[in-house]
C-alpha positions as CSV (number, residue, x, y, z in Angstrom):
1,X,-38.1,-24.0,18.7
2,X,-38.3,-24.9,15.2
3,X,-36.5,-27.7,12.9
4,X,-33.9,-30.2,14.8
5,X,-34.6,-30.9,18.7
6,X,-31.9,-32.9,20.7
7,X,-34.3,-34.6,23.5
8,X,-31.9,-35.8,26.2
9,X,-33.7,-39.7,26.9
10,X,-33.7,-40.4,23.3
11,X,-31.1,-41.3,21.3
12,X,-30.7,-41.9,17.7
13,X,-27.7,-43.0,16.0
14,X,-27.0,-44.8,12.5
15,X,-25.1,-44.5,9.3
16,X,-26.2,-43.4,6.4
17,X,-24.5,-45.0,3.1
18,X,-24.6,-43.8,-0.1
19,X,-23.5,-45.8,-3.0
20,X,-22.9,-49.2,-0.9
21,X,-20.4,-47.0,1.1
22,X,-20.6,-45.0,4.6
23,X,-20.7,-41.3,4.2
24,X,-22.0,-39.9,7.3
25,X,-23.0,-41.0,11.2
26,X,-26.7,-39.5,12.0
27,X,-26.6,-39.1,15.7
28,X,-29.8,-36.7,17.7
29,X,-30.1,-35.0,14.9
30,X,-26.7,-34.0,13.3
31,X,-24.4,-35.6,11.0
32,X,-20.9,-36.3,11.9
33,X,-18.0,-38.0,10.3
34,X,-15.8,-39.8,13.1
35,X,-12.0,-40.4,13.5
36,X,-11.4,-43.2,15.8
37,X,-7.6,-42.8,16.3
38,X,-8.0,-39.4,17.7
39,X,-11.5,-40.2,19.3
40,X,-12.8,-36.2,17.9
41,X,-16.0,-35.7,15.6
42,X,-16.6,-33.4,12.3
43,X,-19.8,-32.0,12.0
44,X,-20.7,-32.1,8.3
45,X,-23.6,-32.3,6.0
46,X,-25.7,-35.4,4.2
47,X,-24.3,-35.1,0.8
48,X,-26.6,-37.6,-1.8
49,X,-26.7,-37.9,-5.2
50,X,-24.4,-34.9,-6.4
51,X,-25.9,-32.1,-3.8
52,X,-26.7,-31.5,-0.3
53,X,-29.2,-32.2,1.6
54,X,-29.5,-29.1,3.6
55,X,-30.8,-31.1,6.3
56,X,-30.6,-28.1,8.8
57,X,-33.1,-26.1,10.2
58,X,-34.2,-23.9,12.9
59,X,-31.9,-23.7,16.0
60,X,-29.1,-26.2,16.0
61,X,-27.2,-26.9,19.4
62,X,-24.0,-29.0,18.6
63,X,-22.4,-31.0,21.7
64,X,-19.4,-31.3,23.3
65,X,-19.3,-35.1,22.8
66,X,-21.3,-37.7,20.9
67,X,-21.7,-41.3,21.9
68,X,-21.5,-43.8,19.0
69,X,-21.0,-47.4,18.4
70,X,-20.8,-47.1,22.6
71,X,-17.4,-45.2,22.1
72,X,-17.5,-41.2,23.1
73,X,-16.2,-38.9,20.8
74,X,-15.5,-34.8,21.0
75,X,-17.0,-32.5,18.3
76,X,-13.8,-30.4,17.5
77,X,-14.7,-29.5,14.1
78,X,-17.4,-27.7,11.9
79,X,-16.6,-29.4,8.4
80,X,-16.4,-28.1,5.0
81,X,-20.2,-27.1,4.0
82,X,-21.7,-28.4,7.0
83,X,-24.4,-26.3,6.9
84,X,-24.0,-24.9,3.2
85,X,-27.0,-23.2,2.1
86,X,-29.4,-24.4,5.0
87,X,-31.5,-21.5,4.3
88,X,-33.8,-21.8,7.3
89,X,-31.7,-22.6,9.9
90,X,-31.9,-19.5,12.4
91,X,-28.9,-20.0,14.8
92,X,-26.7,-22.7,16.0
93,X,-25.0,-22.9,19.5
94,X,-21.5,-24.2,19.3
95,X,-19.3,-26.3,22.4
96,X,-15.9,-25.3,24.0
97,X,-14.3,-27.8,21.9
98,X,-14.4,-26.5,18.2
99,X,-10.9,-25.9,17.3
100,X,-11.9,-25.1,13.6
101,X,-14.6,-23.6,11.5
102,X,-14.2,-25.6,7.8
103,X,-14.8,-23.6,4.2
104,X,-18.2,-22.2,3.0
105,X,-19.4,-23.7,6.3
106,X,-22.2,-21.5,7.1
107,X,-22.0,-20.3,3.4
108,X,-26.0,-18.7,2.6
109,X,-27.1,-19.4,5.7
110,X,-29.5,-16.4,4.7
111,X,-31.6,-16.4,7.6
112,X,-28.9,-17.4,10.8
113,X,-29.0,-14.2,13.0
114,X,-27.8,-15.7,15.8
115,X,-24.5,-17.7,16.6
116,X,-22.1,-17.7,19.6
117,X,-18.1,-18.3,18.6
118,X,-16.2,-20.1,21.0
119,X,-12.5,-18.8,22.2
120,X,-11.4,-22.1,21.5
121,X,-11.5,-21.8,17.6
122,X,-8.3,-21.0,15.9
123,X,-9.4,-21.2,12.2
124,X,-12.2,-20.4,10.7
125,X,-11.9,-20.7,7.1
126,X,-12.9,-18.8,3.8
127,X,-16.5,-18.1,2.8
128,X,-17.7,-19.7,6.5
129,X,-20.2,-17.2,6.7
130,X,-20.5,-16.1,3.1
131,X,-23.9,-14.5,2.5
132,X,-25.2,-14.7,6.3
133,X,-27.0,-11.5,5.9
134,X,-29.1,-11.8,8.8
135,X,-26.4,-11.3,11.2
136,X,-26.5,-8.6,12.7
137,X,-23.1,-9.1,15.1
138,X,-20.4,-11.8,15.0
139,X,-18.0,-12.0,18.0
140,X,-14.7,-12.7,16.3
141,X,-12.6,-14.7,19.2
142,X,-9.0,-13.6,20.1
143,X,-7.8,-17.4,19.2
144,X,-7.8,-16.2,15.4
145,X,-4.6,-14.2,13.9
146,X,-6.1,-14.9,10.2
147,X,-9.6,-13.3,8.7
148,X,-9.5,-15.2,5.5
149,X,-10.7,-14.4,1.9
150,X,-14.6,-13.6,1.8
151,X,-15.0,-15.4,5.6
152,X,-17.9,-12.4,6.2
153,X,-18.2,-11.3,2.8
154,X,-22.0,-10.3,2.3
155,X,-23.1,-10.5,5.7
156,X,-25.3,-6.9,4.9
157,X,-26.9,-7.2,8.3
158,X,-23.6,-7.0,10.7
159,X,-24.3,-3.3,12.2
160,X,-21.3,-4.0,14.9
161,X,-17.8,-5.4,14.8
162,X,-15.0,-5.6,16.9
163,X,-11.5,-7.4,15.3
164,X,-9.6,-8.0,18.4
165,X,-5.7,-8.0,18.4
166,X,-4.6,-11.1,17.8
167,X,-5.4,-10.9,14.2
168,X,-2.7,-10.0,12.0
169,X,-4.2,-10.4,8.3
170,X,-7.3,-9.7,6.8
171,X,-7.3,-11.4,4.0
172,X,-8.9,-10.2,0.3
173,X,-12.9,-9.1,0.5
174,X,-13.4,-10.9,4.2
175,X,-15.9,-8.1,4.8
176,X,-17.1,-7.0,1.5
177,X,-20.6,-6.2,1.3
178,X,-21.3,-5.7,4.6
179,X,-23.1,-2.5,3.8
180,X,-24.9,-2.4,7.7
181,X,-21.7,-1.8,8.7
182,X,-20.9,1.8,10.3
183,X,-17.4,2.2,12.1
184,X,-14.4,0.2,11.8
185,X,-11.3,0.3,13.9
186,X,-8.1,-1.6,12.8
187,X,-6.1,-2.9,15.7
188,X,-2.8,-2.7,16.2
189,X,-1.8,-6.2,15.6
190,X,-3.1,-5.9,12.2
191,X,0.0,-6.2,9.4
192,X,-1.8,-6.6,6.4
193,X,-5.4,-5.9,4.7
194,X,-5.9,-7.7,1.2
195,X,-7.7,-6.6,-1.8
196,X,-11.4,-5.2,-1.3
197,X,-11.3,-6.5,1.8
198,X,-13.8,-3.9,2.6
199,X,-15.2,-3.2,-1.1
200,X,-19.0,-2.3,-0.8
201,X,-19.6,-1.4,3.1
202,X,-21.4,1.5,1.8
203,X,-22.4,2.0,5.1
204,X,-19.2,3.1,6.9
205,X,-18.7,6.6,8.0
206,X,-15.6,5.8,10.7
207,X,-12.6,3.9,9.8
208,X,-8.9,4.3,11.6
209,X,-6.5,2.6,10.6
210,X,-3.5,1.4,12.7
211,X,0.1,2.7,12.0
212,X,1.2,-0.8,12.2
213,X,-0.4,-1.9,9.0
214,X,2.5,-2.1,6.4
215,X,0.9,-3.8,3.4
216,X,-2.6,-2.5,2.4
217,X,-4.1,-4.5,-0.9
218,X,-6.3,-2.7,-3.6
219,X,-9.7,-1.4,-3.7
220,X,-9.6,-2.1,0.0
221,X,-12.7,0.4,0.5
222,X,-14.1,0.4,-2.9
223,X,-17.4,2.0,-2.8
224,X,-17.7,2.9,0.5
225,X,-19.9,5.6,-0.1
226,X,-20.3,7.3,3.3
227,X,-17.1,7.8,4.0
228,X,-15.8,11.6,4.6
229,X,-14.6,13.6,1.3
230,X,-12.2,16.4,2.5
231,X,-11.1,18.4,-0.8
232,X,-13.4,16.4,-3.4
233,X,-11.5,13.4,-2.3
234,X,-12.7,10.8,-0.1
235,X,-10.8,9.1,2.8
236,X,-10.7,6.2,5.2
237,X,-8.9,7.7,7.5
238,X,-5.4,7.8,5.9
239,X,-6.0,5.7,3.0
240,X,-7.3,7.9,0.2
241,X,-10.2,6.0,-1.4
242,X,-11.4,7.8,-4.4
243,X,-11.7,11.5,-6.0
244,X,-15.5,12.5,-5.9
245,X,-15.3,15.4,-8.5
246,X,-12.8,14.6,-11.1
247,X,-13.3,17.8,-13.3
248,X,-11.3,19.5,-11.2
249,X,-7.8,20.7,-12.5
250,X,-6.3,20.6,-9.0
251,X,-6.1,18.4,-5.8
252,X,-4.4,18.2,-3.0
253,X,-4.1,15.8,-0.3
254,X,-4.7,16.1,2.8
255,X,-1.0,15.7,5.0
256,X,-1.2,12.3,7.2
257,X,-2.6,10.1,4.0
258,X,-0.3,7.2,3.6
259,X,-1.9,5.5,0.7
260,X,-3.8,5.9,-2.7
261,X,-6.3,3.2,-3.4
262,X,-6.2,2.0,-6.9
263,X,-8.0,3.7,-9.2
264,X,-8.2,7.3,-7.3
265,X,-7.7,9.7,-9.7
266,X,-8.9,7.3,-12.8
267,X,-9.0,9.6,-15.9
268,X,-9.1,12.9,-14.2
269,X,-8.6,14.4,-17.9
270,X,-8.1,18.1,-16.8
271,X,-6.2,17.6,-13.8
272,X,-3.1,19.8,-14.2
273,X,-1.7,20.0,-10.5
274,X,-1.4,17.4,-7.5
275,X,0.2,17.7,-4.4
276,X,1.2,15.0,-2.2
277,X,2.1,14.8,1.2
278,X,5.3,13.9,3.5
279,X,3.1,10.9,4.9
280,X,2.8,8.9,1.3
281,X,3.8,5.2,1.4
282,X,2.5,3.6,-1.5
283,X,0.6,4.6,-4.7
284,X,-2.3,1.8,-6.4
285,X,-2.6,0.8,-9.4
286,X,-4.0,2.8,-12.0
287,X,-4.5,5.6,-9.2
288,X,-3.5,8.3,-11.4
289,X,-4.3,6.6,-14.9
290,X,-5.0,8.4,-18.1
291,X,-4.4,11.6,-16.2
292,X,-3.1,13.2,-19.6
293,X,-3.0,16.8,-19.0
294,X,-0.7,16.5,-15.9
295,X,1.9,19.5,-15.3
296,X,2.9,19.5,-12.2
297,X,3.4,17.0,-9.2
298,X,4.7,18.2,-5.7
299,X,5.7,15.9,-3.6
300,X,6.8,16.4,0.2
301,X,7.8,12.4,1.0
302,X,11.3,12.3,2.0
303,X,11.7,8.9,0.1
304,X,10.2,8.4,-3.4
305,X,6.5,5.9,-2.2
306,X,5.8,2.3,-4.0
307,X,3.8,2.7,-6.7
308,X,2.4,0.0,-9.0
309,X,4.2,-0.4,-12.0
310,X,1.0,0.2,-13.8
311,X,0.3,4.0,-11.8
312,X,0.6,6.6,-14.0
313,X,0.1,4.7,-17.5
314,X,-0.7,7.0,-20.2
315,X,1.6,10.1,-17.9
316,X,2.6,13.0,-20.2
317,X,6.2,12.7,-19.9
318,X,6.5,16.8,-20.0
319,X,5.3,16.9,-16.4
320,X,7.5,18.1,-13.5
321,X,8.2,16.9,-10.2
322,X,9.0,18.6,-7.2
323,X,10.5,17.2,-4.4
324,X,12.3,17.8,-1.2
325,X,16.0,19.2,-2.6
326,X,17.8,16.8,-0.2
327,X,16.2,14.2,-1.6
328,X,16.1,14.6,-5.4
329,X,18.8,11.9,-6.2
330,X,16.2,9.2,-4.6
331,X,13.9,9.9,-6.9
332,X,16.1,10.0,-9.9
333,X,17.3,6.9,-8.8
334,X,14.1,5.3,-8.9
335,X,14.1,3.5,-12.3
336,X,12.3,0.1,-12.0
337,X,9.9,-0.1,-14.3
338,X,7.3,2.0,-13.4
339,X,9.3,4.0,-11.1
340,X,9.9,8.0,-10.4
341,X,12.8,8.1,-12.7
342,X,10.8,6.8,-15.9
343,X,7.5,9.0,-15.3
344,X,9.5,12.3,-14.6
345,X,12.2,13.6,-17.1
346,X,12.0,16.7,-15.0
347,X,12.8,16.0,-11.4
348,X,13.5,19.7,-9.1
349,X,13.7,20.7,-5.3
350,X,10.5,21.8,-4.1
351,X,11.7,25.0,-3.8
352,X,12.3,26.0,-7.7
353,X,8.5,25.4,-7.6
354,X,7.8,28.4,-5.4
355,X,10.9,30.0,-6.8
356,X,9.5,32.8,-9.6
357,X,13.0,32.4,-11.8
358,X,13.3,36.4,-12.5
359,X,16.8,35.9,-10.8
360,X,19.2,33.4,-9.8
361,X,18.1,31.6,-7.2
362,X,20.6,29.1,-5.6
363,X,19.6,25.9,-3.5
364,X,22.4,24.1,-1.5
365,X,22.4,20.3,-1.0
366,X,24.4,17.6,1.0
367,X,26.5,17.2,-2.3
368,X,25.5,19.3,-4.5
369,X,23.2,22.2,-5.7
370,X,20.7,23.5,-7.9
371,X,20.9,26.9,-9.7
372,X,17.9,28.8,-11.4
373,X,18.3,31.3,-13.3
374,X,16.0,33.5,-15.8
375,X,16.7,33.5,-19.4
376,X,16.2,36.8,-21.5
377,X,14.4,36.8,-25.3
378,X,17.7,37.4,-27.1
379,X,20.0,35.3,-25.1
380,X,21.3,32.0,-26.2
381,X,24.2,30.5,-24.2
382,X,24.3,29.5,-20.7
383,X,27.5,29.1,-18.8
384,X,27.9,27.8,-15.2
385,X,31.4,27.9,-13.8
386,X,31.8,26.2,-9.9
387,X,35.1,27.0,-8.3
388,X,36.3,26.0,-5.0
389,X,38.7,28.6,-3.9
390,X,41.1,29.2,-7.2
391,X,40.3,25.6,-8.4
392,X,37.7,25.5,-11.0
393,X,35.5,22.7,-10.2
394,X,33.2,22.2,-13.3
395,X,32.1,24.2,-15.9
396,X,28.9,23.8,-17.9
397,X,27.5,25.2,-21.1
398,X,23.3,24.8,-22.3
399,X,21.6,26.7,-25.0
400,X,17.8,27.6,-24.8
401,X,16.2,24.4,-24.7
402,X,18.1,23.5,-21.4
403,X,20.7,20.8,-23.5
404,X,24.4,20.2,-21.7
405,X,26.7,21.1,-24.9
406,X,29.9,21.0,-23.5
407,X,31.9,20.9,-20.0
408,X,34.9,21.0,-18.2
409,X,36.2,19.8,-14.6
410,X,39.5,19.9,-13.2
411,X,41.2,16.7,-13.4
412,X,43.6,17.4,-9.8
413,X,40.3,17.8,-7.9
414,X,38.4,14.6,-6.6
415,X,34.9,15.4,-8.0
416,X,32.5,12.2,-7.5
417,X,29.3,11.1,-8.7
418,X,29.5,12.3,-12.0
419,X,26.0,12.0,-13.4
420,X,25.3,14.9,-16.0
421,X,22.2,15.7,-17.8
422,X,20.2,18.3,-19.4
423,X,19.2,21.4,-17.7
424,X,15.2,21.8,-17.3
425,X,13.2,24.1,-18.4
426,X,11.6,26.7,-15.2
427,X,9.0,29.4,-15.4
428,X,11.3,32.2,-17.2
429,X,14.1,30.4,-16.9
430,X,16.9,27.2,-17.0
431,X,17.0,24.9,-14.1
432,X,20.1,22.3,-13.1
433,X,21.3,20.4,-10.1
434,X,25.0,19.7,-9.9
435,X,25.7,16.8,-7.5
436,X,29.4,15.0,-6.5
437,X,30.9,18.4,-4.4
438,X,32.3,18.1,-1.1
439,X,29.5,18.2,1.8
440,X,29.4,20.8,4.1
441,X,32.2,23.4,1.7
442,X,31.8,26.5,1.0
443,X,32.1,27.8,-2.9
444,X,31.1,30.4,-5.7
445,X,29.6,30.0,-9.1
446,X,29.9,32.6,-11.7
447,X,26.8,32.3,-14.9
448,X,27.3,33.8,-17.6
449,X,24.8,34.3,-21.0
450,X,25.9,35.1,-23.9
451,X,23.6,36.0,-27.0
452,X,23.0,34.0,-30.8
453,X,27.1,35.7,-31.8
454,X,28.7,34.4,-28.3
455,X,29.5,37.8,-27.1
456,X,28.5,37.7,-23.6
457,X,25.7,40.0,-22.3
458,X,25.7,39.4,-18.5
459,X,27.0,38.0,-15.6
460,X,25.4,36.7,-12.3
461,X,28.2,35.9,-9.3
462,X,27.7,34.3,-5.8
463,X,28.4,31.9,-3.4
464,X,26.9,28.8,-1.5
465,X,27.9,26.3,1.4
466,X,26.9,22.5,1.0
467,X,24.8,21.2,3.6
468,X,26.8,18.7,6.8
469,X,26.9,15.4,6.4
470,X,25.1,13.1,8.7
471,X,25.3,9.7,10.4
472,X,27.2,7.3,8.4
473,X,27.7,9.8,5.3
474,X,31.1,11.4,7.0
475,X,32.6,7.9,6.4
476,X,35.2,8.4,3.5
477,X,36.2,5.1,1.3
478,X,38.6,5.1,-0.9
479,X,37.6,4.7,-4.5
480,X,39.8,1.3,-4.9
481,X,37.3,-0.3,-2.3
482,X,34.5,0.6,-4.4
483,X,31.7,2.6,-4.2
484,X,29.6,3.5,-1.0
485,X,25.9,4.3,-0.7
486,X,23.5,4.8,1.9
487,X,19.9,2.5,2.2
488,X,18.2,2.9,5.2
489,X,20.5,4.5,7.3
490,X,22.8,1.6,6.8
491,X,25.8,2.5,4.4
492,X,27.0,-0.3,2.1
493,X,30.0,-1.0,-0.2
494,X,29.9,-2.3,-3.6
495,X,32.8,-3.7,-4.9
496,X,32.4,-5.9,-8.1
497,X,29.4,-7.6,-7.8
498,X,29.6,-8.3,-4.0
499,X,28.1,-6.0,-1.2
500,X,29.3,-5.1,1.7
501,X,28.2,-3.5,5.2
502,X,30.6,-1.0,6.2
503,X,32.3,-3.4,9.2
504,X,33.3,-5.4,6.3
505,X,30.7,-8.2,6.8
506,X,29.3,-9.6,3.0
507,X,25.5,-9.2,2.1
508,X,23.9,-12.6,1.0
């Protein structure tokens, strides 16, 4: 045993001061500042003249208790640096009583490969074991809830780790760089993973990741080269980590993928076509950036994901997105900045993209429907009359390039949600969703096209049924209480500029 020896009949113990004042207690071997009102020791390092001494070597056992100035004290904490950048020390054997690990504690202890953590520690701060690369396993105890920023970060040598379930954060790059690393399993308990808190474990090949994490940071496994690639893309289990051939002009992702890592699809210049899947939560930043030759998105999530406000910078505005037809009004709704609403002009069910528009093609929703229909060389107008019974409902009039020039609804019916726009252009054809008809009613739409002198040229006819309501939706509120709305599965009121729940209670 090499460096500091603790020899049980011999004991040394004095101060050293510094500048005419004490700065640490020297007692068998280790330094220790003391607090005499709560009778507990700090284990810290011999700081002179602007730096550290780095007065620790070898193996290093740390009591329980320390005797000085014939009064007992017990070693609860590892200080702040304590053993910063004691390059030979090889391991150090810590008591029951640490409570606390301090910051950059163990920071380029480059050749420690051996220490034991104690299930009494309930902190251990950031960068404790920055740079340890010659550990090769760390037993995190179940005391800690918090992994904080860059605790392990660069500890290359760690081949093993187990996070148990009381942790509930990892906190930004706490393991990055720990390329000897192969698996990884995410407990349950685990909430939230920070930025690259992973970056650089090039040598992972198994992650899973717990259905209980709700917040998942950027870059989180940046580089993490071994990782599987299923469709030129690769994955940590369902957090999409990076396209591997981004020539291609078409991707899809695999169904079960609940994020996009930052950066994913960063200038993938002749991707045309992307499909995403009903699992998406949350889209990075700059995952799809610079992707200018974008046509087409499909995207199966019920609900429109997050995305970063910053996602698809540089997005042709010309691209279409397809998304589930119950669901279109989400997505059109979604106008922060940086939302669904400003990226895509051209928002249809999922259905007009497997529709071929050579005839009209109807789609029924809750309140409302989409028509398709194809448009000939020599025609020029486009009329769509909806009638409920004898009652004419609305009436609509486009030209070729899809714009709304005129309409017409009857003022005795009780027509809601009244938000018009342009039709959009289909392959062969006109696109438009009507929304703000009565749910679960049945009624018939006659189109007809008239050519550049306004004779008309042909007529389509049919019928369709709204889809029933659901839940909370069969409520009806009159429109002097204001207007109702559905978030969540929870319907609110707004009157003014006051919400309401629908028992009447007031949102704060």
């Amino acid at each position: 045993m090499g460096g500091l020896i603790m020899k049980k009949f011999i004991s040394f113990a004095f101060c050293i001061l510094v500048s005419s004042r004490i700065f640490a207690y020297y007692v068998d071997g280790v330094y220790y500042s003391f607090n005499s009102s709560t009778n507990t020791a700090t284990v810290i390092n011999l700081y002179v003249d602007d730096e550290y001494a780095h007065s620790y070597r070898g193996d290093v056992v740390i009591p329980a208790t320390v005797v000085y100035d014939n009064k007992t004290y017990t070693v609860t904490r590892i200080g702040k640096n304590a053993f910063y950048d004691c390059e030979d020390l090889t391991s150090v054997s810590l008591p029951l009583t640490i409570t606390t690990i301090g910051e950059s504690a163990f920071n380029y202890c480059t050749e420690l490969s051996s220490i034991e953590l104690p299930t009494t520690i309930t902190s251990i701060a950031t960068k404790a074991f920055y740079g340890c690369r010659s550990l090769t396993s760390i037993n995190i105890p179940s005391s800690l809830t918090t992994i904080y920023e860059a605790t392990f970060q660069g500890c290359s040598g760690l081949t093993s780790l187990v996070i148990p379930n009381s942790v509930t954060k990892i906190e930004d790059r706490a393991f990055c760089n720990c390329s000897g690393l192969t698996s990884l399993v995410i407990p349950n308990s685990v909430t939230k993973i920070g930025d690259l808190a992973f970056c650089n474990c090039s040598g992972l090949t198994s992650v899973s990741i717990s259905e209980s994490v709700k917040q998942i940071g950027k870059g989180v496994f940046y580089d993490c080269t071994s990782l599987p690639v299923f469709n030129h893309i690769r994955y940590a289990d369902s957090y999409l980590v990076k396209v591997v051939d981004s020539e291609l002009e078409s991707y899809s992702i695999k169904e079960g993928t609940k994020w996009i890592g930052s950066e994913a699809f960063y200038y993938c210049l002749n991707m045309k076509n992307i499909t995403l899947p009903s699992s998406l939560k949350q889209i990075g930043e700059k995952s799809l950036y610079q992707c200018t030759h974008i046509e087409k998105v499909v995207c199966y999530a019920p609900y429109p994901p997050n995305m970063s406000t910053d996602c698809m910078r540089e997005w042709p505005k010309n691209a279409t997105l397809y998304v589930p037809a119950e669901n279109i009004s989400q997505y059109r709704k979604a106008w922060w900045y940086g939302g669904w609403g400003e990226f895509f002009e051209n928002i249809l069910p999922i259905m007009a993209e497997q529709v071929s528009v050579t005839e009209v093609a109807v789609i029924p929703l809750k309140d409302g429907v989409t028509i398709m229909w194809p448009m000939g060389a020599n025609e020029s107008l486009f009329t769509i009359e909806i009638k409920h019974g004898d009652d004419i409902i609305w009436t609509f009039t486009f030209n070729r390039e899809g714009y709304l020039l005129s309409l017409n609804f009857e003022e005795s019916t009780s027509v809601s949600n009244r938000k018009l726009s342009n039709a959009t252009m289909a392959s062969n054809g006109l696109q438009y969703t009507i929304m703000g008809l009565e749910e679960n009613t049945e009624y018939t739409y006659t189109i007809t096209i008239r050519d550049a002198s306004i004779q008309p040229i042909k007529t389509y006819n049919g019928s369709f049924k709204t889809t029933e309501p659901t839940g909370l939706e069969e409520l009806t509120i009159d429109e002097k209480v204001g207007n109702k709305f559905i978030y969540g599965n929870q319907l609110y009121i707004r009157r003014g500029y006051n919400l309401y729940t629908a028992t009447g209670a007031r949102v704060k």
